[in-house]
ROFI-637009 format. One line per field, with one value per residue (C-alpha): residue number from 1; residue in one letter; x, y, z. Coordinates in steps of 0.02 Angstrom, whole numbers, plus 50000, padded with zeros to 5 digits. Example, Ala and Ser with C-alpha at 12.3 -4.5 7.8 and 13.67 -1.06 7.14 Angstrom:
// ROFI-637009
n = 1 / 2 $
res = a / s $
c1 = 50615 / 50684 $
c2 = 49775 / 49947 $
c3 = 50390 / 50357 $
This chain:
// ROFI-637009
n = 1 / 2 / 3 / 4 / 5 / 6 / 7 / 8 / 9 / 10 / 11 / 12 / 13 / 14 / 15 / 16 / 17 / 18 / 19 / 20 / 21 / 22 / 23 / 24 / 25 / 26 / 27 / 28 / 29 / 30 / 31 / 32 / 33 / 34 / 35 / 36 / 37 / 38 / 39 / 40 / 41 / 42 / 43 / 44 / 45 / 46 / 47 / 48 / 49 / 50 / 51 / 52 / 53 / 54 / 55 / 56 / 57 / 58 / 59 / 60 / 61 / 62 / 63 / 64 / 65 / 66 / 67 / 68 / 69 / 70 / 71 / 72 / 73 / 74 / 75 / 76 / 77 / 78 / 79 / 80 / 81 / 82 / 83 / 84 / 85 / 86 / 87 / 88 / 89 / 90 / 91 / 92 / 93 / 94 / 95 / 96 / 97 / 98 / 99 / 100 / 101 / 102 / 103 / 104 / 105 / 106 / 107 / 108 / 109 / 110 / 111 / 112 / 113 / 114 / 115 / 116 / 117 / 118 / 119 / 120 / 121 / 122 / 123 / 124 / 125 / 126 / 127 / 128 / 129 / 130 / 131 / 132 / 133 / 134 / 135 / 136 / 137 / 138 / 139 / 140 / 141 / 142 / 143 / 144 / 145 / 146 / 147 / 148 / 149 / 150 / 151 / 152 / 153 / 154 / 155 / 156 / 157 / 158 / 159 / 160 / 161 / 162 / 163 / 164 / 165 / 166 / 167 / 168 / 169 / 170 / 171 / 172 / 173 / 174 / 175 / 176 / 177 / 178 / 179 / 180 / 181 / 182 / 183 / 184 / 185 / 186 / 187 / 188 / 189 / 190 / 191 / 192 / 193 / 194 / 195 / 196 / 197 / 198 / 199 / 200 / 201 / 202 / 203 / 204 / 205 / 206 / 207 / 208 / 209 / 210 / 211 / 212 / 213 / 214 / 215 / 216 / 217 / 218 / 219 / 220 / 221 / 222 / 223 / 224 / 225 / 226 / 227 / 228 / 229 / 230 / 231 / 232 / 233 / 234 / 235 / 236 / 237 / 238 / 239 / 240 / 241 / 242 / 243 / 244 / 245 / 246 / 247 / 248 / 249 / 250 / 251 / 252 / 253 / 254 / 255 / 256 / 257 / 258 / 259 / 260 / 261 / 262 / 263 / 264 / 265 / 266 / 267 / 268 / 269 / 270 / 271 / 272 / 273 / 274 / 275 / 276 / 277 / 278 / 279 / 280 / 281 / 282 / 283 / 284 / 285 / 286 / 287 / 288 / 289 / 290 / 291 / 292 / 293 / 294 / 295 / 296 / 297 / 298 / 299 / 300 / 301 / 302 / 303 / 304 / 305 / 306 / 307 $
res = x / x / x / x / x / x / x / x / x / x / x / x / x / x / x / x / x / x / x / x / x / x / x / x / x / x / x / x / x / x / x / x / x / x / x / x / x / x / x / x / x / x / x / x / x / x / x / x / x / x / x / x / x / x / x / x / x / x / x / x / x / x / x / x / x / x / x / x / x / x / x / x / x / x / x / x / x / x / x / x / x / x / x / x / x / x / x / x / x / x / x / x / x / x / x / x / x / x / x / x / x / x / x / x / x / x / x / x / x / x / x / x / x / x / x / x / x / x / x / x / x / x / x / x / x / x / x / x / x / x / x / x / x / x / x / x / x / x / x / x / x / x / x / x / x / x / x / x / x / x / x / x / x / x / x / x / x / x / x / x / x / x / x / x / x / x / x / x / x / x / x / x / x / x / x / x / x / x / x / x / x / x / x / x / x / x / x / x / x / x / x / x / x / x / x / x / x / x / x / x / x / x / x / x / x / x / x / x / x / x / x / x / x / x / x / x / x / x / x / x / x / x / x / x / x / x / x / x / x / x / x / x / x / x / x / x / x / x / x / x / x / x / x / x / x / x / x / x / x / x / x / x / x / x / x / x / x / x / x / x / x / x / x / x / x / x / x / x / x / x / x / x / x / x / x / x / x / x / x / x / x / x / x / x / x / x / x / x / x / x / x / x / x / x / x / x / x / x / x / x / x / x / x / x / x / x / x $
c1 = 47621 / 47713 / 47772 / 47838 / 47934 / 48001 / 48069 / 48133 / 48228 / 48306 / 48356 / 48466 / 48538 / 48606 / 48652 / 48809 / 48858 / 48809 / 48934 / 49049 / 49025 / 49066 / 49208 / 49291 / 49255 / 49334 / 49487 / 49488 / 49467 / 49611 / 49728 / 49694 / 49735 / 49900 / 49961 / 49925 / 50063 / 50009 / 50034 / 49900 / 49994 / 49942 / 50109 / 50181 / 50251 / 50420 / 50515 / 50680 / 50760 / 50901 / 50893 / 50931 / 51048 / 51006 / 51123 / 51072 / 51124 / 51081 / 51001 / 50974 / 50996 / 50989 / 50826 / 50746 / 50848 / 50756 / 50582 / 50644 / 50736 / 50584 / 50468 / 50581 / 50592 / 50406 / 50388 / 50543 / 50472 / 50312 / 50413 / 50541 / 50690 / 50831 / 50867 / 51049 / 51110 / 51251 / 51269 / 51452 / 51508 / 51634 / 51482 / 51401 / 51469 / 51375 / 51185 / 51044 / 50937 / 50991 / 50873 / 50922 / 50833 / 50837 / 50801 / 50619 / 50657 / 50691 / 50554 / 50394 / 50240 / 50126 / 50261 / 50376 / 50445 / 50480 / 50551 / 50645 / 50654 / 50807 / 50783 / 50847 / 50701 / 50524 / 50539 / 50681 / 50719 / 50917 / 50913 / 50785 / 50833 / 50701 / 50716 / 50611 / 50598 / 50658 / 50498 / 50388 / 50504 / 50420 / 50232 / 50323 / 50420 / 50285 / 50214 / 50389 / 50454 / 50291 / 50365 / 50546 / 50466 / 50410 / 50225 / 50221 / 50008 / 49926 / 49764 / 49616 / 49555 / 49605 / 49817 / 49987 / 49988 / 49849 / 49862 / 49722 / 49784 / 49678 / 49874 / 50046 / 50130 / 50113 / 50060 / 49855 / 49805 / 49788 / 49954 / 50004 / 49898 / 49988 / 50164 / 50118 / 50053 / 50212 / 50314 / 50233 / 50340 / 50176 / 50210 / 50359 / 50421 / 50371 / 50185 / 50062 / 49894 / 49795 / 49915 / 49951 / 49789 / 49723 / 49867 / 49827 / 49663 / 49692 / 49781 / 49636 / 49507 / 49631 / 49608 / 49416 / 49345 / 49337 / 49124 / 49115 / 49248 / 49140 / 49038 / 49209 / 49264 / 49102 / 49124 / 49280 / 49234 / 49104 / 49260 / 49373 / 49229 / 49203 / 49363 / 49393 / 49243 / 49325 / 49461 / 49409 / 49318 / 49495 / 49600 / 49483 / 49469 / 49302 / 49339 / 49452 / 49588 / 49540 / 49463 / 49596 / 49722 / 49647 / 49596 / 49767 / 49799 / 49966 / 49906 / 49939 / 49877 / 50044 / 50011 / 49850 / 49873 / 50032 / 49898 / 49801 / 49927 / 49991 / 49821 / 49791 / 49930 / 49899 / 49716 / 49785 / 49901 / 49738 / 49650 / 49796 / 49828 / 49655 / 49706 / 49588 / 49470 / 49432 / 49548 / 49482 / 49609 / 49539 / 49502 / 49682 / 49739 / 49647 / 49706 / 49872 / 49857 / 49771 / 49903 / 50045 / 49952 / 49970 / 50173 / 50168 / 50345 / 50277 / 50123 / 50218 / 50361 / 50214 / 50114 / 50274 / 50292 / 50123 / 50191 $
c2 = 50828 / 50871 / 50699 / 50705 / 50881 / 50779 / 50638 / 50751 / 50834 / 50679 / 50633 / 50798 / 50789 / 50610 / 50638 / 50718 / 50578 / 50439 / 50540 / 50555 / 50349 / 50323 / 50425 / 50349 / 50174 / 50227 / 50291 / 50132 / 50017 / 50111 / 50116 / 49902 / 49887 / 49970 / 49833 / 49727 / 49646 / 49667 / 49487 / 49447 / 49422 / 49525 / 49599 / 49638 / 49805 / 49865 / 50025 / 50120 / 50142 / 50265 / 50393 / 50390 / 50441 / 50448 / 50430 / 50455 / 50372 / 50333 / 50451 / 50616 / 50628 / 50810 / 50829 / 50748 / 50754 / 50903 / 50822 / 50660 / 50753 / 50852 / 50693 / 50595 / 50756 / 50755 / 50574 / 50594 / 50749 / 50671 / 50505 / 50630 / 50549 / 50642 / 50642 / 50680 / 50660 / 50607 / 50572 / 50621 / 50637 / 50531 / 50477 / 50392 / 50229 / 50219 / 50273 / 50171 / 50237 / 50212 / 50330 / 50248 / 50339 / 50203 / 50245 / 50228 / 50053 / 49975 / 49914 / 49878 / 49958 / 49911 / 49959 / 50107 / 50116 / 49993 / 50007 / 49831 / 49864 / 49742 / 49686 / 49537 / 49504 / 49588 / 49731 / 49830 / 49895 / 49895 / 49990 / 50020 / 50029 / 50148 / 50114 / 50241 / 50254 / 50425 / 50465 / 50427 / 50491 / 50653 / 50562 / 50399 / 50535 / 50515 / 50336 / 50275 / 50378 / 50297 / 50118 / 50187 / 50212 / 50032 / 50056 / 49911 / 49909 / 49973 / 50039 / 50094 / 50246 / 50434 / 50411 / 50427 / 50244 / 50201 / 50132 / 50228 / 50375 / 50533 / 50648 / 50609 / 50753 / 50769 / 50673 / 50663 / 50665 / 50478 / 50465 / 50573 / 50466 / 50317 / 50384 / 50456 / 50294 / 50187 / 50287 / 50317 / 50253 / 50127 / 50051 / 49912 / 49826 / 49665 / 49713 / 49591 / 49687 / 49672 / 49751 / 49881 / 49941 / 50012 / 50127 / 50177 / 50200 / 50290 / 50441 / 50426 / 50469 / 50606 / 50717 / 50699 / 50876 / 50833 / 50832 / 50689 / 50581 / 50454 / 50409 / 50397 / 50273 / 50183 / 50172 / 50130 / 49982 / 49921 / 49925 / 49823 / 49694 / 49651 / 49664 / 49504 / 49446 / 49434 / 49384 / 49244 / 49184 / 49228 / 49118 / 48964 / 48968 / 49040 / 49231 / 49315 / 49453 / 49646 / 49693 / 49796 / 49673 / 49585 / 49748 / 49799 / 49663 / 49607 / 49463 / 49275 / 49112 / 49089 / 49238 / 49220 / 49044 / 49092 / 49246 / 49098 / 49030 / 49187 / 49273 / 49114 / 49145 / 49356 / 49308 / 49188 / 49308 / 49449 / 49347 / 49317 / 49487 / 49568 / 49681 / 49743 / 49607 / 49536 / 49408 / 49246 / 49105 / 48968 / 49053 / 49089 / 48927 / 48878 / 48995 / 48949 / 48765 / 48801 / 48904 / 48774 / 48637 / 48726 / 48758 / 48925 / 48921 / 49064 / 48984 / 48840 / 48922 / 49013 / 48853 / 48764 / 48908 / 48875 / 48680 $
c3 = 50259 / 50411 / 50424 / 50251 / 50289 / 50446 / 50332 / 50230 / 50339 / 50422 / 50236 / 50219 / 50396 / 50378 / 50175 / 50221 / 50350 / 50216 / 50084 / 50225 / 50247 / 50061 / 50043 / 50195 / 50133 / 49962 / 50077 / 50147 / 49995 / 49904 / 50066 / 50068 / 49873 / 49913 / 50025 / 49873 / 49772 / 49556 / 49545 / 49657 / 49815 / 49983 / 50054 / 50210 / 50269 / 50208 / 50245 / 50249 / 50410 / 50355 / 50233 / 50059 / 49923 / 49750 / 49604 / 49414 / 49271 / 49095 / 48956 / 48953 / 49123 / 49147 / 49053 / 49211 / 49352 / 49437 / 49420 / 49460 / 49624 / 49665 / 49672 / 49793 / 49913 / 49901 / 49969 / 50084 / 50151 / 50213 / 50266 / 50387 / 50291 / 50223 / 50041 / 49951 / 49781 / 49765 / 49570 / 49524 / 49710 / 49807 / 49901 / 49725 / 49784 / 49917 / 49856 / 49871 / 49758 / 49581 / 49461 / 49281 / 49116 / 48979 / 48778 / 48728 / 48653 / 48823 / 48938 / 48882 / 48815 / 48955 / 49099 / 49035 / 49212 / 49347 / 49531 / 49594 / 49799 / 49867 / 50048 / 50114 / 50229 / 50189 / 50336 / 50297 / 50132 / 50094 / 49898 / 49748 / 49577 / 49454 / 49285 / 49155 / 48980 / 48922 / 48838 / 49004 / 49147 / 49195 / 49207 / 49298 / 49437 / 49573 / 49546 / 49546 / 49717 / 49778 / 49749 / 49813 / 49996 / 50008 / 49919 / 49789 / 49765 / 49613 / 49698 / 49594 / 49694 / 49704 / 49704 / 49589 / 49624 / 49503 / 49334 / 49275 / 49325 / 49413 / 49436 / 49378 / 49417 / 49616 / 49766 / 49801 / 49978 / 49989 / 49939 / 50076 / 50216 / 50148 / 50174 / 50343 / 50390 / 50308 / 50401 / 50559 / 50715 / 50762 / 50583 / 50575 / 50444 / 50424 / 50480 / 50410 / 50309 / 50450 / 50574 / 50450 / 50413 / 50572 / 50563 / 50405 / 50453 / 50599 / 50473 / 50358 / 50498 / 50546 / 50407 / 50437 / 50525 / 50713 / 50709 / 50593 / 50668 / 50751 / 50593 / 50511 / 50650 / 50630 / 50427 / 50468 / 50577 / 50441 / 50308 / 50429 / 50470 / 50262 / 50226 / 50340 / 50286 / 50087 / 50149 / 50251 / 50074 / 49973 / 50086 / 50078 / 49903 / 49866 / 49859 / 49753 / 49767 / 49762 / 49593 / 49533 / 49554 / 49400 / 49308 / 49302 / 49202 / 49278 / 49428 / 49380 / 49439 / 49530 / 49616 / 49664 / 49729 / 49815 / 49921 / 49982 / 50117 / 50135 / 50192 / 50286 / 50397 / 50399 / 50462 / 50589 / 50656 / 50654 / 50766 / 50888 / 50911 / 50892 / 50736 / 50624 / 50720 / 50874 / 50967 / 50953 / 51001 / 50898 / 50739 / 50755 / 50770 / 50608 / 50498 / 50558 / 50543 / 50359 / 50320 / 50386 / 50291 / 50142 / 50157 / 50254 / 50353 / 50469 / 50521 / 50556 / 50670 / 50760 / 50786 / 50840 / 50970 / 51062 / 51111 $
């Protein structure tokens, strides 16, 4: 009896560290998806280095200017970057944000609203054009100012960014880690996945209450060790690409056989610089030489680099 009471007790003392274990992993998993392109392709890190000015144009552009406004303050607030509108200013010419509200005919069905990000190498962002259909601008304010600060996943957890949607009229607090992490000086553009996620990681385990941060580091550590795990699979052709990439319902072969090389190389460069795993030397140099085999241009500039 007493050694049933005893097991008992253990059970509720570690229950709270085992829900604390899930809901970082969930964190985690939904923080990864984001750095996923919806075609299938893993992406790397890009970001505005200057602030931004927003002009309007289209249909009933005063209907939703304000909310439109008050979601890209929102998600410049928590990026530290100034925002101005400049929409029927001298200063119109030069905005780079363009906000354009299109009838309900345009578009399509399946994606009422669409953010193009313009950037002539993937690190810095240079302009964004948001296009919404007139009939779905006020729920597509937040996923789309998302997208304008250099977001482009579709994750499946707890944020604006998801298709199936749990909010569409603020920010969730995983949307919030994401932007402090995009736009946190350690993050540069250009950052591969795996250099990108211990940063976002690291503001994850930041909103955790100081007593249970080491079995959020250790979940943490757990997440980072199967992520490269799939990954490893994905990039030799026997693993696949996050769930929700397919569930959305927008990936494509293309894109999913273009992610192969790419991760190749983005695992290669993990194991060079001991990010998000442990340096190993010659696991680097065959990812690399996989990935150069297979077309990758950076894999092969880095491999030239060590002769």
């Amino acid at each position: 009896m007493r050694r049933g009471c005893l097991g008992l007790l253990l059970a509720l003392l570690l229950a709270p560290l085992s829900a604390l274990a899930d809901e970082v992993d969930a964190g985690l998993q939904t923080l990864w998806e984001a750095l996923w392109h919806q075609s299938g392709t893993p992406t790397r890190i890009v970001k505005w280095e200057t602030d931004l000015k927003v002009r309007f144009t289209g249909v009933n552009v005063a209907q939703h200017r304000d909310h439109m406004m008050e979601a890209l303050r929102t998600v410049t607030g928590e990026s530290h970057l100034k925002l101005t509108d400049v929409t029927g200013t001298v200063d119109e010419q030069n905005a780079n944000v363009t906000v354009e509200i299109l009838p309900d005919t345009a578009l399509e069905d399946n994606q009422p609203c669409v953010t193009f990000l313009d950037f002539k190498t993937e690190t810095k962002i240079d302009s964004a054009d948001v296009q919404m259909r007139d009939h779905d601008a006020w729920r597509c304010a937040y996923h789309e100012s998302m997208h304008v600060m250099g977001v482009r996943g579709h994750p499946a957890g707890q944020t604006v960014l998801s298709y199936f949607p749990w909010k569409i009229d603020g920010l969730l607090p995983l949307d919030r880690v994401m932007l402090r992490a995009w736009y946190n000086p350690r993050m540069q553009g250009g950052m591969t996945p795996f250099e990108a996620l211990p940063i976002l990681a690291d503001e994850l385990v930041a909103t955790v209450p100081s007593g249970q941060k080491a079995a959020a580091m250790k979940a943490r550590d757990t997440f980072f060790l199967n992520t490269i795990h799939e990954m490893n699979a994905y990039a030799n052709g026997t693993g696949d690409v996050p769930a929700i990439v397919k569930r959305s319902g927008k990936s494509t072969p293309d894109g999913i056989r273009y992610g192969r090389p790419e991760m190749s190389y983005f695992l290669g460069i993990a194991y060079l610089e001991g990010t998000t795993v442990q340096r190993d030397a010659s696991e680097a140099v065959r990812w690399l030489e996989r990935a150069s085999a297979m077309g990758n241009r950076g894999a092969q500039a880095k491999l030239g680099g060590f002769k």
